[in-house]
N, C-alpha and C positions, 0 to 999 in steps of 0.2 A: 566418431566420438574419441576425445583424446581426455586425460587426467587434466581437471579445469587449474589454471593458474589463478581463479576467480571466480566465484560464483555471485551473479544477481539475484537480487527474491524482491519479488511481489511482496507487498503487504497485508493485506486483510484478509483471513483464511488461507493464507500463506505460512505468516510467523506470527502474527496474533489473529484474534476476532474481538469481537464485541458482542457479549453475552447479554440478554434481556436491554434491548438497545431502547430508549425511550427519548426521543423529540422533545417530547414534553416536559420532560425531569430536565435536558437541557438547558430547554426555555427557560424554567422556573428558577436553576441554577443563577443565570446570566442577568435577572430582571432583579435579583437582589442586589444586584451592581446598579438600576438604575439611578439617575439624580434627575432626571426630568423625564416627568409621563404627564403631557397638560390633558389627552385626553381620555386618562387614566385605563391606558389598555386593558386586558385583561391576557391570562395564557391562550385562553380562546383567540384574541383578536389577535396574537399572536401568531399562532397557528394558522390561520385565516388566512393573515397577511405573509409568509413562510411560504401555504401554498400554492400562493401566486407567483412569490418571487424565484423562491426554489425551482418547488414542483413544476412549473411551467415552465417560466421564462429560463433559467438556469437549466431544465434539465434540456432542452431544448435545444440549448447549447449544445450540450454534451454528446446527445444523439449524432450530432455531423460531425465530432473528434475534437471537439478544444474544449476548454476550459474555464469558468469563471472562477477566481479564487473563496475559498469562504469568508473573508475579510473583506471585499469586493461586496458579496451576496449578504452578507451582515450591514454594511453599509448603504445597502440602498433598501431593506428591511426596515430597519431601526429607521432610517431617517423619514422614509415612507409612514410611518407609527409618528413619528415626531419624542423617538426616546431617545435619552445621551445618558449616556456611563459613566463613569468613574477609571473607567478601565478603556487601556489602549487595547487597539486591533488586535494585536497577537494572542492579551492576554481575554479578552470575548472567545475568540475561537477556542481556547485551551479551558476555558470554564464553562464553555458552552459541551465541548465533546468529552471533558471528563464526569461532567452530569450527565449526558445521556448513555454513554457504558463507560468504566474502569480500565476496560481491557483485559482480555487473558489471551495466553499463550495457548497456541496450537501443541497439540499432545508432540512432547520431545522436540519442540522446536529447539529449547536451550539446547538440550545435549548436543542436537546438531551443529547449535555454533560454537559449542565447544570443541566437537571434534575435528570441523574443520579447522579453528583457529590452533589447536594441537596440529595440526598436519599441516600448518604455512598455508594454507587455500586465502585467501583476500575476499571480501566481501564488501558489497554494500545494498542498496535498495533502489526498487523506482517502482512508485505505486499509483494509479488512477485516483487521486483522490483531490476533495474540495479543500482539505487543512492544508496549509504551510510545509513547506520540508523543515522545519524548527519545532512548528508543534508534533508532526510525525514522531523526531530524530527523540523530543522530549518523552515520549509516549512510549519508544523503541529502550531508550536507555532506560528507563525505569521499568520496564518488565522485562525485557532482557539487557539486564546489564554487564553480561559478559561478552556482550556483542565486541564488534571489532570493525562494524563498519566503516568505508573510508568517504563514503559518501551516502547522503540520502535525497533521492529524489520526488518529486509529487507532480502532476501534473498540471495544477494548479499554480504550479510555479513558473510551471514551461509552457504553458497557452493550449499545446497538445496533448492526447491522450493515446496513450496504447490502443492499437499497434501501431502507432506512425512510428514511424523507422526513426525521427529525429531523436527521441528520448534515449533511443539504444546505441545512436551514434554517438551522443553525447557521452553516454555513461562507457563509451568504451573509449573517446578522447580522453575523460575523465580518468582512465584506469591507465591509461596509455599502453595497453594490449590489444592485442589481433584478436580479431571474432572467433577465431579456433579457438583460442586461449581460456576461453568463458564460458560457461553457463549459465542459463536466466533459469529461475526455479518459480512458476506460479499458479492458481487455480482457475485461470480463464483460458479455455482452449484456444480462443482466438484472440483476446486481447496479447495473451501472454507469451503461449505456445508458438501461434503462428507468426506473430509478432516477432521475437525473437530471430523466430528460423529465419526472417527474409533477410537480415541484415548478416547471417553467416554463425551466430549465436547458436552452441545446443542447448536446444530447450528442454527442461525436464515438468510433465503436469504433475501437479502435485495434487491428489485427486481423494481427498480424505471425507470421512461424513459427518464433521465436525459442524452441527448448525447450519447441516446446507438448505435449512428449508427458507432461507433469505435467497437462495438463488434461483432466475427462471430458467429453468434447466432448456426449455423449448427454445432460448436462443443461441446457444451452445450446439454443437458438432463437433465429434471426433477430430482431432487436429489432421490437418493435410500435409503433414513433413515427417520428415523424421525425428522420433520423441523417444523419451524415459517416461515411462506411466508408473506411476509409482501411488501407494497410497500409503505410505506409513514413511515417516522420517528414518525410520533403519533401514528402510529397504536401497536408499539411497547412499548412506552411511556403508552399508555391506558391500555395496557396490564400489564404492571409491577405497574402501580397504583392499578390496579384491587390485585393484586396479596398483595400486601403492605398492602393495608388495609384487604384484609381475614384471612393473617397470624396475624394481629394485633387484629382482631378479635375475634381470636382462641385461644388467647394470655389471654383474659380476665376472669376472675375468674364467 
């Protein structure tokens, strides 16, 4: 482990969650944008028709490692229904996921990114998820907007999902650093943790009890690498103080 010239983060239970998460207040959000329902859906039929397309066929996907984007899974939903919008792709996805949660911040996430952007550290993101990296980046800057990321990525945008090693290669041509150089910081042991590690990455689990009853913990395991298990955002923060001042230290004549 060496002092990161960079750290990555996961996103969901990472640096935010989504607190009382509702599908259905989504829905309801998105259908006041309709301009044509000829055969006058309802939220129900919505949902119906969601659990096919999602639930199923999408996640489906997801299960063997790639990706359908939610703009994708929106359009073959909707059109499936026979509803049309008023509103482009990007802005359905964004009024879709801001009705079903707000967003909030993981306890001291901000502080963290303040402290590393006080200590030179670079940042950015790559997350497992259905949204865009635009409505992520939109979602990321308005709840932490002291952020400093230099990129955000989703995997929806890149066909794969963690841990395929492409995401991590990408995001480290993106930074133009050596996998020593970096850190990934996220809450899935395997997606993220060991993910990470194979491409050269130190990974740190971030392993908090914020709302974890969204996760199946039974398909999780202990990570198989070498990690930082951490459960609070200082303990991480203590540690890279620790670290700043020995190399400064070491520094002095």
């Amino acid at each position: 482990m060496q002092y990161p010239q960079m750290i990555l983060f996961d996103y969901g239970h990472t640096l935010l969650y989504e607190p009382g998460w509702d599908t259905d207040r989504g829905s309801a959000a998105l259908l006041k944008y309709a301009t044509k329902n000829p055969d006058h859906c309802t939220l129900d039929d919505v949902r119906k028709a969601a659990d096919l397309i999602f639930g199923e066929h999408i996640e489906n996907v997801r299960k063997i490692g790639y990706d359908i984007g939610g703009q994708i899974g929106d359009k073959v939903l909707y059109e499936y229904l026979g509803i049309e919008f008023s509103l482009t792709p990007p802005e359905m996805e964004k009024v879709f996921w801001n009705g079903a949660s707000m967003g909030a911040i993981m306890p001291e996430a901000d502080s963290m990114l303040d402290f590393i952007n006080k200590n030179g550290i670079r940042s950015a993101v790559i997350s497992n998820l259905l949204w865009s990296g635009d409505a992520l980046s939109e979602r990321l800057n308005r709840l932490l907007p002291m952020n400093e990321f230099e990129f955000v990525m989703t995997s929806s945008d890149y066909i794969v999902r963690k841990p395929n090693h492409i995401l991590f290669d990408i995001a480290l041509r993106k930074a133009g650093l050596r996998a020593d150089e970096v850190w990934y910081c996220g809450d899935n042991p395997q997606a993220d943790i060991e993910g990470a590690a194979q491409v050269g990455i130190y990974p740190v689990w971030y392993d908090n009890e914020t709302e974890r009853e969204y996760k199946d913990r039974s398909k999780e395991s202990v990570p198989k690498c070498e990690h930082l298990h951490i459960h609070e955002w200082r303990e991480m923060m203590d540690l890279l103080e620790k670290m700043r001042k020995k190399s400064h230290a070491a520094e002095k004549p």
